[in-house]
RODO-2510 file (C-alpha; in nm, 4 decimals, decimal comma):
residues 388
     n   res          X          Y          Z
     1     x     2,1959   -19,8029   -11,7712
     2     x     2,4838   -19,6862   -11,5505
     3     x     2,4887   -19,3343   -11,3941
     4     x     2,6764   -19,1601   -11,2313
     5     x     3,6116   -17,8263    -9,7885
     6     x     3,8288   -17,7098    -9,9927
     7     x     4,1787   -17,9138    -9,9918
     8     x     4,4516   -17,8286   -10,1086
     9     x     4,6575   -18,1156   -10,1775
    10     x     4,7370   -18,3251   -10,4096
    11     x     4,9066   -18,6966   -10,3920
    12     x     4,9925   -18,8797   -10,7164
    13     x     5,1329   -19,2693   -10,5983
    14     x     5,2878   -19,4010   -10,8520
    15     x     5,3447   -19,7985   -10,8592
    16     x     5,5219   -20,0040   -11,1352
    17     x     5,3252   -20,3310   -11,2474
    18     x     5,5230   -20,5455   -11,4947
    19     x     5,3236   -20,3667   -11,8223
    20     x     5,2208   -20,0077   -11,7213
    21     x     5,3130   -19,7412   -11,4297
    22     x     4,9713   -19,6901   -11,2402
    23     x     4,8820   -19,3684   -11,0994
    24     x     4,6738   -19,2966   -10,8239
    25     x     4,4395   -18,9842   -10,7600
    26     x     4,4178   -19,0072   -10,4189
    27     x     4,3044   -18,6512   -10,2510
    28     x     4,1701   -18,3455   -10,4843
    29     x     4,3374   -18,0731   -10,5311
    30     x     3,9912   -17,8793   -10,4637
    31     x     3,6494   -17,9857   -10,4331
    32     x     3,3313   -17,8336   -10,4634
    33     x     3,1328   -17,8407   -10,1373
    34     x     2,7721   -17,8502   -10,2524
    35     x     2,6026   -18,2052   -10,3992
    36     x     2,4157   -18,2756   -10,7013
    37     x     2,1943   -18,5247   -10,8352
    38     x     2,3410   -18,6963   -11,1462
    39     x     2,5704   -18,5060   -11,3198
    40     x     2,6102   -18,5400   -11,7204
    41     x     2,8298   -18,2522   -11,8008
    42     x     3,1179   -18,0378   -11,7217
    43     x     3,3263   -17,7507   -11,8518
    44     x     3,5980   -17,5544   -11,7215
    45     x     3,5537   -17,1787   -11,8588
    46     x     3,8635   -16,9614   -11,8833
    47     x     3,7756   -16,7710   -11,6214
    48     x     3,8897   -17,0905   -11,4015
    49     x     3,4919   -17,1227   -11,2983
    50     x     3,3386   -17,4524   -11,4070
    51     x     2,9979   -17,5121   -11,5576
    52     x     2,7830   -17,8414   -11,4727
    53     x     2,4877   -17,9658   -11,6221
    54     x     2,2442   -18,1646   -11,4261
    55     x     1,9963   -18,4329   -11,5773
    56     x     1,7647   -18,5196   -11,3132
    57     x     1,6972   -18,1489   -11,1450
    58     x     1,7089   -17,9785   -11,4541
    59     x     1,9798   -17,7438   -11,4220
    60     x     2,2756   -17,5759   -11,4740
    61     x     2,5002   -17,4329   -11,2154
    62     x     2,8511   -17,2448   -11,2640
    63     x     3,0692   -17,3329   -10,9595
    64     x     3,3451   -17,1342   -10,7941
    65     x     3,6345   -17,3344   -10,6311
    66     x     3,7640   -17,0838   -10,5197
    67     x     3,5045   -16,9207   -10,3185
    68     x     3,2673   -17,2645   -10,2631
    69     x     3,0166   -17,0452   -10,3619
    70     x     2,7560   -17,1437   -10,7078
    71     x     2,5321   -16,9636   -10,9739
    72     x     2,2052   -17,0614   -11,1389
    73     x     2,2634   -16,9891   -11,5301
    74     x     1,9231   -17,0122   -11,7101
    75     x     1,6551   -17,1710   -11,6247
    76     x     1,4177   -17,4872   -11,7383
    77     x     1,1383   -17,3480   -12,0561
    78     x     1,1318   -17,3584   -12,3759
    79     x     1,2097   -16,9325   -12,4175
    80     x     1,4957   -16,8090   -12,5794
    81     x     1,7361   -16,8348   -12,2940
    82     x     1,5694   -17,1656   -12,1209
    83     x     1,6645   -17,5147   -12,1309
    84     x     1,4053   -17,8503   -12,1375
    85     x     1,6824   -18,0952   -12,0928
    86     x     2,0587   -17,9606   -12,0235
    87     x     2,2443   -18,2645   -12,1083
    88     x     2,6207   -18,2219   -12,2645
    89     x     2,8344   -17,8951   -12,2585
    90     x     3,1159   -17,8402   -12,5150
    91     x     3,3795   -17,5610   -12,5042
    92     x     3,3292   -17,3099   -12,8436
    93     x     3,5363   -17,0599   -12,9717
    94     x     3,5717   -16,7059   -12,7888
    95     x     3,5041   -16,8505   -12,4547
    96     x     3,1770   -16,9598   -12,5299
    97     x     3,0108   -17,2953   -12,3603
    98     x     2,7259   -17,4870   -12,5734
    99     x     2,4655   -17,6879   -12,3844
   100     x     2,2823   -17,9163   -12,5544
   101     x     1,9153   -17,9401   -12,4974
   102     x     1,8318   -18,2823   -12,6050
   103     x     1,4548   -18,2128   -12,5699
   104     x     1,4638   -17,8994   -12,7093
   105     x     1,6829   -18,0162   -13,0430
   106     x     1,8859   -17,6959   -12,9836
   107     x     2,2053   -17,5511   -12,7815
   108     x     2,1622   -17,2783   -12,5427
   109     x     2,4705   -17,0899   -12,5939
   110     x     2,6606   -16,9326   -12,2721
   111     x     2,8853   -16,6475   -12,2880
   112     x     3,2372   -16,6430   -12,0970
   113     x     3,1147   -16,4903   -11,8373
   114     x     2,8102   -16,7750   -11,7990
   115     x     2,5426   -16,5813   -11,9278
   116     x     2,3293   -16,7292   -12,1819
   117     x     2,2723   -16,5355   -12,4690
   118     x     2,1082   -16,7015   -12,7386
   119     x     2,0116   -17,0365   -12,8496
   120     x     2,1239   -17,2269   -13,2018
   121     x     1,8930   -17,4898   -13,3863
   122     x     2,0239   -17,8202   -13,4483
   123     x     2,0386   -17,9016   -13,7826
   124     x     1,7514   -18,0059   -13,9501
   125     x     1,5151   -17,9687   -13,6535
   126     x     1,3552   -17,6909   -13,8256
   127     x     1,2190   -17,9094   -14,1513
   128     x     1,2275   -18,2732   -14,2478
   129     x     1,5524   -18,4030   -14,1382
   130     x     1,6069   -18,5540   -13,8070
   131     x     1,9435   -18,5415   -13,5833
   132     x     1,9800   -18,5599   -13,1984
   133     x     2,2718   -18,5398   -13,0049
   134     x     2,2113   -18,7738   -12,7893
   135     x     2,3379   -18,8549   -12,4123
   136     x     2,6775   -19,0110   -12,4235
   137     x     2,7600   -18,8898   -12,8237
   138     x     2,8877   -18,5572   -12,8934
   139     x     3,1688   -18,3013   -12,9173
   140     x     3,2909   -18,0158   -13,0440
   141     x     3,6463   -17,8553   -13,1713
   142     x     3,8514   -17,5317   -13,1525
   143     x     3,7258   -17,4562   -13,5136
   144     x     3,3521   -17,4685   -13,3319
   145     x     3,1805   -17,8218   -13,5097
   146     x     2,9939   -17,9805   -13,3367
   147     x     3,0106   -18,3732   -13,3776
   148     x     2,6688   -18,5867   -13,3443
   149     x     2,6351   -18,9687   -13,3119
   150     x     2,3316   -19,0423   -13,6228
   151     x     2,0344   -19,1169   -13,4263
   152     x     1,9092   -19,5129   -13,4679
   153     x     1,6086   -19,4216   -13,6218
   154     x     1,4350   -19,1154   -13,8348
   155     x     1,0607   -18,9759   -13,8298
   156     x     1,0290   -19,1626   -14,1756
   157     x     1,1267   -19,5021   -13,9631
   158     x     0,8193   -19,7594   -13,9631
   159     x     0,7118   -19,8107   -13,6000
   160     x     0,9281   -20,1777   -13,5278
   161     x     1,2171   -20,0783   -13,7330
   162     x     1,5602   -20,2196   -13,6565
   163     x     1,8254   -20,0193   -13,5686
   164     x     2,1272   -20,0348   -13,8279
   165     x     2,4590   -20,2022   -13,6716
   166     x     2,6747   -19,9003   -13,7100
   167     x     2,5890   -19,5417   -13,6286
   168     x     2,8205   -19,2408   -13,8353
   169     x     2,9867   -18,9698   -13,6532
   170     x     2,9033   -18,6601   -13,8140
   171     x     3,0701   -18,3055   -13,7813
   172     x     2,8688   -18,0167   -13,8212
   173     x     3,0123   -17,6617   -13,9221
   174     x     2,7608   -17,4098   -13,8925
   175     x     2,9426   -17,1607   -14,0908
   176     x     2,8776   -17,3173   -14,4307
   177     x     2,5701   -17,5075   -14,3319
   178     x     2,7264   -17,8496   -14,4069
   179     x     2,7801   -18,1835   -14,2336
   180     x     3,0134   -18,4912   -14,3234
   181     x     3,0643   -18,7916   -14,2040
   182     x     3,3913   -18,8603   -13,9674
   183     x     3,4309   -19,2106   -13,8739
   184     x     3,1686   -19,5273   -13,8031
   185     x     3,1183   -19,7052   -13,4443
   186     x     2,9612   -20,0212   -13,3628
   187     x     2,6333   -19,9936   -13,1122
   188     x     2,5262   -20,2854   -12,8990
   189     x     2,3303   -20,5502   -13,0531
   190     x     1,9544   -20,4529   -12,9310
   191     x     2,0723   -20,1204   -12,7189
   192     x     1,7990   -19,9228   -12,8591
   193     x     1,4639   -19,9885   -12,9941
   194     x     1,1708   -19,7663   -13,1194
   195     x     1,0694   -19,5902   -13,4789
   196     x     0,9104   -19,3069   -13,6396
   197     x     0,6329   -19,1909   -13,7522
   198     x     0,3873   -18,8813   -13,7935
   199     x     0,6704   -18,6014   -13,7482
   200     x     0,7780   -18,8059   -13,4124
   201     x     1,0371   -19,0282   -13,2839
   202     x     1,0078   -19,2255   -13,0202
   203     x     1,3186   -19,5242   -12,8824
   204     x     1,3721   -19,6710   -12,5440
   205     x     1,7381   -19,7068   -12,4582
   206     x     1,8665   -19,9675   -12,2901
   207     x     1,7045   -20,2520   -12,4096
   208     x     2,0466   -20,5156   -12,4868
   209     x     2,1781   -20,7860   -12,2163
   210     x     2,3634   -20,5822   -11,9814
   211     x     2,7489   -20,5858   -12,0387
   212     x     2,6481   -20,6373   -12,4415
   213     x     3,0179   -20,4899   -12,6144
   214     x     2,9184   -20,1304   -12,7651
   215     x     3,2139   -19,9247   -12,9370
   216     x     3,2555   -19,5476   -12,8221
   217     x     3,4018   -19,2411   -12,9231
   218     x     3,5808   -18,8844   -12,8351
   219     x     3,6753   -18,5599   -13,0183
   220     x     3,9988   -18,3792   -12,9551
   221     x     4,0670   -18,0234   -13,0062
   222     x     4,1844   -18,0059   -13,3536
   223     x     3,9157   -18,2162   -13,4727
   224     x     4,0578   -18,5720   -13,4663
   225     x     3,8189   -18,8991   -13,3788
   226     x     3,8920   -19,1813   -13,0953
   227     x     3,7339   -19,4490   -13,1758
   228     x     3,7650   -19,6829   -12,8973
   229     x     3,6954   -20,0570   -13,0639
   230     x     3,6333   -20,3684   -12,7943
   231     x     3,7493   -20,6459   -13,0554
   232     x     4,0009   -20,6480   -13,0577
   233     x     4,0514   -20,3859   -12,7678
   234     x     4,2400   -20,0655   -12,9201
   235     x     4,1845   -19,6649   -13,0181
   236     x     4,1628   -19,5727   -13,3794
   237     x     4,2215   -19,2588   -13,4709
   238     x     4,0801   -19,0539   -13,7173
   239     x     4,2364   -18,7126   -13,8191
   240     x     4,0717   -18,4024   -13,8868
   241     x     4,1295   -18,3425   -14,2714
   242     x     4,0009   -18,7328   -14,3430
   243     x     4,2270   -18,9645   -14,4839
   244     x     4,3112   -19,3427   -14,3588
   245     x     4,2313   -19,4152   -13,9963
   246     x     4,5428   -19,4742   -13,7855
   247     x     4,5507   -19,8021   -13,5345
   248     x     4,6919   -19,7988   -13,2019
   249     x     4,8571   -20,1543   -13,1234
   250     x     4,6126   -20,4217   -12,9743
   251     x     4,5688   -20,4359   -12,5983
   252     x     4,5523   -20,7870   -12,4564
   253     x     4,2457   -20,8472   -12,3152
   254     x     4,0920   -21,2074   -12,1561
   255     x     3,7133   -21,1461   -12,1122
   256     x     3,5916   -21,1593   -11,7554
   257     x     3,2720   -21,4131   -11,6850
   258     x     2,9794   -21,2085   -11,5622
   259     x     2,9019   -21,3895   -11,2142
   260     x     2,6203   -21,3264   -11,0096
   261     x     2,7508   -21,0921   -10,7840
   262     x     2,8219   -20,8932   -11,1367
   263     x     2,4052   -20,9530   -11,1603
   264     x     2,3226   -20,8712   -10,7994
   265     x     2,4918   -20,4870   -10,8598
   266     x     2,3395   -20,3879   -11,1808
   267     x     1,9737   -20,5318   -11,0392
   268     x     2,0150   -20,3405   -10,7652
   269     x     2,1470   -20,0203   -10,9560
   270     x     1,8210   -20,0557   -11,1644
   271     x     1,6425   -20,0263   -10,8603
   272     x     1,7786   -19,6373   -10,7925
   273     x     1,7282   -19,5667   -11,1541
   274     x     1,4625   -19,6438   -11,4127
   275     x     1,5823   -19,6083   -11,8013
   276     x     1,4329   -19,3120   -12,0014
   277     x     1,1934   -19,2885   -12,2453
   278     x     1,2483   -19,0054   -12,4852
   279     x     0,9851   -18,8400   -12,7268
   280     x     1,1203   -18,5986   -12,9606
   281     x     0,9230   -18,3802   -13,2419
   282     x     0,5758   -18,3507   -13,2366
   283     x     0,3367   -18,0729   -13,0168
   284     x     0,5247   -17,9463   -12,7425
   285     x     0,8714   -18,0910   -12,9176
   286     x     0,9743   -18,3909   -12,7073
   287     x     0,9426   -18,4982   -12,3527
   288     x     1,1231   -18,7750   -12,1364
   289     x     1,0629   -18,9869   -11,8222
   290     x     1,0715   -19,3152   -11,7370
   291     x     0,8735   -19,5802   -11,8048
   292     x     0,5170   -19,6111   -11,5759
   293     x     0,5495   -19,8325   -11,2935
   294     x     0,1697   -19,9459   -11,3119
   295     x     0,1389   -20,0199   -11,6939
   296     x    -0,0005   -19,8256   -11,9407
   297     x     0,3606   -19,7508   -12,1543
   298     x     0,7116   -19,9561   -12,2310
   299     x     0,8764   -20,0544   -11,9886
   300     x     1,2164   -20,2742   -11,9876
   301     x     1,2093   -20,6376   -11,8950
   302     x     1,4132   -20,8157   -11,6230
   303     x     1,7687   -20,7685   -11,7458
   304     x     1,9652   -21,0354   -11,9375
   305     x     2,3090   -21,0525   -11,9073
   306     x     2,6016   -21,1982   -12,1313
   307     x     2,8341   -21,3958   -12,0477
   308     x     3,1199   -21,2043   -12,0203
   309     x     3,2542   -20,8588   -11,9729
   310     x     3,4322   -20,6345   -12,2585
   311     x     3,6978   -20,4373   -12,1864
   312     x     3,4798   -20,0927   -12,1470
   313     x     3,1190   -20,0910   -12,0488
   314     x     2,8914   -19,8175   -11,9838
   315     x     2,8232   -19,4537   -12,1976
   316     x     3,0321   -19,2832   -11,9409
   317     x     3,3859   -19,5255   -12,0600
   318     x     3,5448   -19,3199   -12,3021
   319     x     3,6470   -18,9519   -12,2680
   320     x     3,8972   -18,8030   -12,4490
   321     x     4,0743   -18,4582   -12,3111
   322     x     4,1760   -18,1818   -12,5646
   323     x     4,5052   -18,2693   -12,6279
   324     x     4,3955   -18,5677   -12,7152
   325     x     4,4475   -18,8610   -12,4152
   326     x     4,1790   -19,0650   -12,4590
   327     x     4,0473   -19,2588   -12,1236
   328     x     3,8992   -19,5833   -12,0458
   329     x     3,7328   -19,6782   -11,8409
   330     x     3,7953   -20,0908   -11,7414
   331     x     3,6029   -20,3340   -11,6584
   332     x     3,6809   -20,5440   -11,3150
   333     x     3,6092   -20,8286   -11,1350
   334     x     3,2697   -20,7578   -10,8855
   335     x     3,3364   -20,6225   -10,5482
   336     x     3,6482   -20,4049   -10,6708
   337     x     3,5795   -20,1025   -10,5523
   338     x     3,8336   -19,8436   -10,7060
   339     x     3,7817   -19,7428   -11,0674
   340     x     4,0620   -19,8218   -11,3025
   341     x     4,1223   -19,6564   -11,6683
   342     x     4,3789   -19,7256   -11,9249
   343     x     4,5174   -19,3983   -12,0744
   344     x     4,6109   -19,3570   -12,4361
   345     x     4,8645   -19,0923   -12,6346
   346     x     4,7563   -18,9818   -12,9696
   347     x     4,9121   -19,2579   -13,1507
   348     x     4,7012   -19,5034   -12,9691
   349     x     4,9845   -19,6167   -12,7302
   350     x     4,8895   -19,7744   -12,3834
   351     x     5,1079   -19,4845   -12,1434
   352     x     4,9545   -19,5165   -11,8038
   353     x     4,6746   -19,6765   -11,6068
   354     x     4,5015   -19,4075   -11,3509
   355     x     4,3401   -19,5748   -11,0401
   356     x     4,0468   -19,3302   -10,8591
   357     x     3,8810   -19,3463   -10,5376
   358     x     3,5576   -19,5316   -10,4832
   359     x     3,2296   -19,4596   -10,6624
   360     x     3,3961   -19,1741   -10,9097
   361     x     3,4309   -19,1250   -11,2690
   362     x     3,6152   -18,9190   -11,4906
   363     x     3,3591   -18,6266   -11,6717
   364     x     3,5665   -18,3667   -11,7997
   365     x     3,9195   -18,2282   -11,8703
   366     x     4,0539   -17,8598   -11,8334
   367     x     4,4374   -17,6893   -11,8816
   368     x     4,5911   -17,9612   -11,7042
   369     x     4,3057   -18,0500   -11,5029
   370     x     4,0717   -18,3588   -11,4874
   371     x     3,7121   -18,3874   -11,3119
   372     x     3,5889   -18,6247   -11,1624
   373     x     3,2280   -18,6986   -11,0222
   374     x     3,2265   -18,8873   -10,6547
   375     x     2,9405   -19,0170   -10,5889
   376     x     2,8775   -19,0972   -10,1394
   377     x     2,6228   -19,3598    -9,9991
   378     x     2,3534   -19,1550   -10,0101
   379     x     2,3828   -19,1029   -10,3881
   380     x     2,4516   -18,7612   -10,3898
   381     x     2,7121   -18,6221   -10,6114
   382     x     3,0205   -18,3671   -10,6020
   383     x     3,2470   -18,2744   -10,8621
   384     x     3,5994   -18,2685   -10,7624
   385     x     3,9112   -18,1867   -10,9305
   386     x     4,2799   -18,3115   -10,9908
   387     x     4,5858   -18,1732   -11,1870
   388     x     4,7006   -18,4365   -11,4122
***
């Protein structure tokens, strides 16, 4: 439900609290001059130019920093080099960049120098089976997998069907053709709702009380699993050649109530933006949009809300760089305006809280380099970037 000049200078404040040093991004060290309109992925390409995906206007752009100057790649169709959704991009092998086209159940696959060139199938979107990378669930390693959250339901799902309580993380190698299963994560009670049916799959996302706990997840680049677990609050780690999971200690954590100015923000969020219904398989291979306003489809219900927070809320929480710092995103008290995350080694280990400035997030991670997506009060979007 949540979404989402050039200056050269950078200013890290660092302030000792009695648990954790917190760090403070406080000015970019460059940022991209043009806006977009919500932003759901970014990648920084070798060539130090940086790919970004947009949801809502259907496109792709690879930015310049360095010049403040931007480049269409591809376009929105369903031909060999076109795009119906570009959601997530994930860095491949020999400078490649993957997009994933949710609607299209395929990645358009971009070229170092941000050409597209091709387009890959995802597996088993060619016959019976059924997978879907979907928003907020993916990744990819060095060794090129490709790492899927399971979908909730299948096109052999009875409309009605309830959603199972844990979803597997599966990694993909195209080479061989074969897919395993990684690690398991925990989905909100009631997140998603929908079924199958006639070659089609239809769910509506978005559907638990609002600040329900949901577990998320990250892939570094050798392969290894975050799993970031709300109770009790702590990354588990799962390496790349299987074997037991390894714990990171427990984070205290007291639950914060949900209050009504909590209610007031995420009502009037809702307001901006409308949840999506997604259609995939079937003639014309999948659509999405949200719900009619005047009847006539599904459409959400006044949002519930529990009674109190977890310690991470939201599909944009977790992200985990290559090296393997995994960040969080906290929850706070209502009205705090700066965005706080706890930042974890690969053990698991608490080592530093990052504070950013108002109405930003954290989207991506390059060679010692994090994004981050500012959003201003008229909604629009920029993508800036800090050395970290």
């Amino acid at each position: 439900m949540r979404t989402y000049a050039f200056t050269l200078l950078l200013a890290l404040t660092p302030c000792v609290s009695r648990a954790q040093a917190i760090v403070t991004l406080v000015k970019p060290e460059a940022q991209f001059p043009d806006p977009f309109t919500r932003i759901f992925g970014i990648n920084e390409m070798a060539n130090g130019k940086v790919l970004v995906s947009d949801l809502q206007d259907k496109v792709v752009q690879m930015i310049d920093f360095a010049s403040g100057k931007s480049e269409k790649v591809g376009r929105e169709g369903q031909g060999p080099t076109e795009y119906a959704m570009p959601a997530a991009l994930y860095p491949m092998p020999k400078g490649e960049t993957w997009l994933n086209d949710m609607l299209g159940r395929r990645f358009l696959v971009i070229d170092a120098a941000g050409k597209p060139v091709r387009t890959v199938p995802l597996p088993g979107s060619g016959g019976g089976g059924f997978i879907a990378m979907m928003p907020g669930g993916g990744g990819a390693d060095q060794n090129g997998h490709l790492y899927f959250q399971s979908p909730p339901f299948s096109p052999g799902s009875g409309p009605g069907s309830p959603p199972p309580d844990s979803l597997a993380i599966l990694r993909w190698d195209g080479v061989k053709a074969s897919m395993d299963t990684t690690a398991w994560v925990v989905m909100a009670k009631g997140n998603i709702s929908g079924g199958g049916g006639g070659g089609r799959v239809m769910f509506r996302i978005g559907g638990a009380k609002m600040f329900t706990p949901e577990e998320h997840w990250g892939v570094a680049e050798d392969g290894s699993v975050a799993r970031v677990m709300h109770s009790p609050y702590r990354v588990v780690w799962y390496g790349p050649k299987g074997g037991a999971p390894a714990a990171g200690p427990i984070q205290p954590y007291t639950p914060l109530p949900v209050t009504q100015s909590d209610k007031t923000d995420v009502i009037e969020a809702q307001k901006k933006q409308r949840p999506m219904l997604v259609t995939i398989g079937g003639p014309g291979g999948g659509r999405a949009s949200p719900p009619p306003s005047g009847g006539g489809g599904p459409q959400l219900p006044a949002p519930e809300f529990a009674d109190t927070k977890p310690p991470f809320y939201g599909n944009n929480s977790v992200v985990v760089s290559p090296e393997g710092e995994v960040w969080v995103e906290r929850t706070q008290t209502a009205g705090t305006k700066n965005p706080l995350y706890d930042v974890f080694d690969r053990a698991g280990k608490l080592v530093r809280k990052v504070t950013l400035n108002p109405r930003s997030v954290v989207r991506g991670f390059g060679k010692g380099t994090v994004y981050v997506v500012r959003t201003d009060d008229d909604d629009l979007q920029y993508v800036e970037r800090y050395r970290r």
